[in-house]
Each structure stands twice: as C-alpha cells, then as structure tokens.
C-alpha positions in Angstrom: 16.6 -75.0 -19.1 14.5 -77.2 -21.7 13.0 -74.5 -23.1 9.2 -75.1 -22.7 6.1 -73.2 -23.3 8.5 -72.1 -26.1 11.1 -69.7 -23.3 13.8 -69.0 -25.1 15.9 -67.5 -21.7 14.8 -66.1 -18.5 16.9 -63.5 -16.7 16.9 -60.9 -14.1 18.7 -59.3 -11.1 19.9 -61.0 -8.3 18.1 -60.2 -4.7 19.9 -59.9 -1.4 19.4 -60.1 2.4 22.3 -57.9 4.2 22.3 -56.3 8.0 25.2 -54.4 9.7 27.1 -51.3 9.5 25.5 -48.3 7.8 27.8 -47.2 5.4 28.1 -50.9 4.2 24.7 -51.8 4.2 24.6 -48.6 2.0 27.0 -49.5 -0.7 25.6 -52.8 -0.6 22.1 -51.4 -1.8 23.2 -48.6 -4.0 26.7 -49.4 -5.2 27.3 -45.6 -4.7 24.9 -44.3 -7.0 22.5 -41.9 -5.6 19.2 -41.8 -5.8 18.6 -45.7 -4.2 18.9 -44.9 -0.5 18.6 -42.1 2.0 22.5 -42.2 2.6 22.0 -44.0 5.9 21.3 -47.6 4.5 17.6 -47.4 4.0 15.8 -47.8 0.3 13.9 -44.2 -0.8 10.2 -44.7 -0.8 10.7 -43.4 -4.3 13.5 -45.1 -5.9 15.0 -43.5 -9.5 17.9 -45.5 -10.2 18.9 -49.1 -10.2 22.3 -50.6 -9.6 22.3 -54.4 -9.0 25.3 -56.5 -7.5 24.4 -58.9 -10.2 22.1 -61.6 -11.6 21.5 -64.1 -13.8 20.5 -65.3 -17.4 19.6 -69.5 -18.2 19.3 -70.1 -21.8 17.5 -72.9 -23.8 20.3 -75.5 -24.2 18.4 -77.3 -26.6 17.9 -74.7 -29.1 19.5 -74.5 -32.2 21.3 -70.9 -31.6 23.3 -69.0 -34.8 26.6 -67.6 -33.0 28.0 -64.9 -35.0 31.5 -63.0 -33.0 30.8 -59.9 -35.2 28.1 -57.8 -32.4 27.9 -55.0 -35.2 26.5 -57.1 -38.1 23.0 -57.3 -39.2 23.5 -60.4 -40.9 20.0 -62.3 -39.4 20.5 -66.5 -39.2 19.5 -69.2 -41.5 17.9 -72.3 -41.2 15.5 -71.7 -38.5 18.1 -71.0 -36.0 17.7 -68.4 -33.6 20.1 -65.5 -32.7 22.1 -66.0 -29.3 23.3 -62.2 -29.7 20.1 -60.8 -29.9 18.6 -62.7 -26.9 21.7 -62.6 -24.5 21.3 -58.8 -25.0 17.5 -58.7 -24.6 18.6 -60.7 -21.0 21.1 -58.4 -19.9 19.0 -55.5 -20.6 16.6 -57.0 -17.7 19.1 -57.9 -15.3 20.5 -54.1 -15.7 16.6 -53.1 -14.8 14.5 -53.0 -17.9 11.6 -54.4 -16.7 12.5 -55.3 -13.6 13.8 -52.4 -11.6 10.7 -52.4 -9.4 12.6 -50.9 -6.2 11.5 -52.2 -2.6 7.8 -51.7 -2.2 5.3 -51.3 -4.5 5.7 -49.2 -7.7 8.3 -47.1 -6.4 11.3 -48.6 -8.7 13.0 -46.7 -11.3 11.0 -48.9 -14.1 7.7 -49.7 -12.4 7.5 -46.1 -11.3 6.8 -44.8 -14.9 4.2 -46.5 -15.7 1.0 -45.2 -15.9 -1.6 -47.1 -18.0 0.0 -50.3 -19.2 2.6 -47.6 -20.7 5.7 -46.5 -19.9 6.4 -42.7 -19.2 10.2 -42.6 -19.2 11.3 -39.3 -20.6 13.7 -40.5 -22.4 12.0 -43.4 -24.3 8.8 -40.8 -24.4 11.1 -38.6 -26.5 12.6 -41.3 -28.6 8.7 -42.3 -29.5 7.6 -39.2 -30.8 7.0 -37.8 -27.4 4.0 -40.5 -26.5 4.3 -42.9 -23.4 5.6 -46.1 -25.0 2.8 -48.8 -24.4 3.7 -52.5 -22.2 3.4 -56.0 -22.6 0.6 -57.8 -20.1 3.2 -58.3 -17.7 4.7 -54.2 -17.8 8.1 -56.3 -18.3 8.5 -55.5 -21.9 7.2 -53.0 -24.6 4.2 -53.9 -26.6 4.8 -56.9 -28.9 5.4 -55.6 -32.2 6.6 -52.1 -31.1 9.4 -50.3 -33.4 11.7 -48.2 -33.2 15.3 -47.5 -35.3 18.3 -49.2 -34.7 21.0 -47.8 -33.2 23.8 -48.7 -35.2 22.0 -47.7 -38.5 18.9 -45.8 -37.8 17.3 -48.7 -40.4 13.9 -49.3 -39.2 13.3 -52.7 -37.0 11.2 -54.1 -34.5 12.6 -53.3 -30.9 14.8 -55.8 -29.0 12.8 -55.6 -26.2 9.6 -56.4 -27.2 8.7 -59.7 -25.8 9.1 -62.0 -29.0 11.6 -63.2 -31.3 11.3 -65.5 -34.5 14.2 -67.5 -36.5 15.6 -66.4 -38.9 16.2 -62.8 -36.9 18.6 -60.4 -35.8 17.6 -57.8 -33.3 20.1 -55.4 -31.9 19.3 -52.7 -29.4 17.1 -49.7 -31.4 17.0 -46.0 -29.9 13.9 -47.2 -27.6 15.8 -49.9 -26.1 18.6 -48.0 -25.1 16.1 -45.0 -23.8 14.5 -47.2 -21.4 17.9 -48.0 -20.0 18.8 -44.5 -19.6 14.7 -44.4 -17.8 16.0 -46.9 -15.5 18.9 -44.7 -14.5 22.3 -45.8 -16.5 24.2 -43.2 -17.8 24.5 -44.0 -21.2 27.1 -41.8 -23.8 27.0 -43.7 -27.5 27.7 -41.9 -30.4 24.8 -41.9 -33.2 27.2 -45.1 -34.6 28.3 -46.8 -32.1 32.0 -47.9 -31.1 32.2 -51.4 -31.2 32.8 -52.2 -28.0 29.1 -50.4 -27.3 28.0 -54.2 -28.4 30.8 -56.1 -27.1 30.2 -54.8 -23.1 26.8 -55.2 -23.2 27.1 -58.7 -24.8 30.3 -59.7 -22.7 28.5 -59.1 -19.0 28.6 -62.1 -16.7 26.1 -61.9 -13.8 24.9 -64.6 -11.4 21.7 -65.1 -9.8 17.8 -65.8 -9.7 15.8 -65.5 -13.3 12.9 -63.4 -13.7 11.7 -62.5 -16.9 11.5 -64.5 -19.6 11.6 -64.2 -23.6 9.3 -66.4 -26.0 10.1 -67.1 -29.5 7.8 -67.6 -32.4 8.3 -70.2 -35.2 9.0 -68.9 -38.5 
C-alpha cells in the first residue's frame, strides 16, 4: 500500500461463501456465539453480535512509523513519525466490527443497527458519553472527527482512537468510548479500570487475513 490520498491503513473483516451441512454452515457464520443465526445455518434478520473468521489490515509501507514494544506507554513519537501502535489498534478494532459489523442485509448488523441519525445508539458507548447517542463520521464507519473521550489506562482526557484521523507526533490508545462500541458490537469485554497489560498486548498481537475495508487518514502536523 503507497499510502495515497494520505491512507494511513485500511482494514476490515474477511467475507465468505460456504454451503453444506447445517450445523457446519452454522458455526461457520457464528463461531458459536448466539445471536448471528437462527441455529439452523441462516443469518437473523436482526443480527446483535459479530464474530468474524478473520480479516485483514495493509499498512502504508512508506510511512515513517515510531515502534514503541511498551503498549502501556503514553509516550507520543517525535519527528513527524506516526504511531504504528495506535493505528494497528484502530485496524483491529474494525476488523473485530467497529464500523463494519453491518450483518447480511441492510442495517440489521450489530453496528449499523444502532444508528439512528448519523449517530450511534449503542448502550454502552450512550452511557460512556453522558448518556447521548455518540455522533458518526460521513461514512457511519467511525465516530465524529474530533470526538473525546478518557483513556482507559489513565482516565486522562484524549481524543478517541477511533475517530477517523490521526496526526504525527501522536499517541492514541483505546479511551472508554472505543472500548464501549466494541462491547455495542457484541464482545464481551472484562478490563479492570487499569488495565493488565496484556489488555494491550492481545488486541495489538491479533493476526487476521483478508479483504480491507475501512480506512484511516492522517493529518500533517
């Protein structure tokens, strides 16, 4: 990926063609979770959970990304580089549904089935902004640009991760919003109000393979 119109990544979950036995057909679609199929390997009308068999994430190869092993520091980059951390969790966090879980019609998915408005009506991320629906991007793929929230490993104040920009010179991790809109989607999520550090090192250490979907911009600095 060359990175133009100033993409910094694209990612999303994989899609799939499968016929046969019920059961497997099934499992194939829901991984076992409920709340994806009927049971007898048909997709609900109304979908409220999301499991993928997997996906994928390109980067920009010819950015200049700040690698820092460390997923529980703050410490932003220098130089105009930008942070690989922050956008490879920003990535993952649409191929696990954020954005895209958009189920197999029209807005019956577990994401594009609460929203209402250009705004997103997830309890859970309602709760986590004061109760009000948390307005959307233009494409209903991210929140609003600029939207904030507090970060999870801190509660210090910070633009959310998934908001659809990022500059140099910046670290985002996932804030309480992010994280609500995965639970929205239909992960069950149990983090403590400071988070383990392997909170940061599964999300970052996913491998998933696949077709791209939604991408993230940057803006210079």
């Amino acid at each position: 990926m060359d990175g133009s119109g100033g993409t910094l990544a694209s990612a999303g979950p994989w899609g799939y063609s499968v016929s046969g036995v019920t059961a497997f057909v099934d499992n194939v679609l829901s991984r076992g979770e409920s709340g994806i199929t009927d049971g007898s390997g048909s997709r609900l009308s109304t979908e409220t959970d999301f499991a993928p068999g997997g996906g994928s994430i390109v980067f920009d190869t010819s950015e200049s990304w700040f690698y820092n092993s460390d997923v529980n520091s703050t410490t932003a980059p220098t130089g105009g580089q930008m942070d690989f951390l922050s956008t490879a969790m920003h990535e993952l966090a649409h191929v696990l549904g954020f954005g895209t879980a958009d189920g197999g019609g029209s807005n019956d998915g577990s994401w594009s089935g609460k929203i209402s408005s250009g705004a997103f009506t997830g309890a859970f991320s309602k709760a986590s902004n004061g109760g009000s629906n948390v307005s959307l991007d233009g494409g209903n793929g991210h929140w609003a640009d600029g939207t904030t929230s507090v970060r999870h490993l801190d509660g210090v104040s910070q633009e959310a991760n998934m908001d659809p920009t990022t500059t140099s010179n910046e670290r985002k991790l996932f804030t309480n919003l992010d994280i609500m809109g995965l639970r929205d989607v239909g992960w069950e999520i149990n983090v403590s109000a400071v988070p383990e550090p392997s909170f940061y090192a599964t999300v970052f250490g996913l491998v998933l393979l696949g077709f791209g979907l939604v991408r993230r911009r940057k803006l210079q600095a």
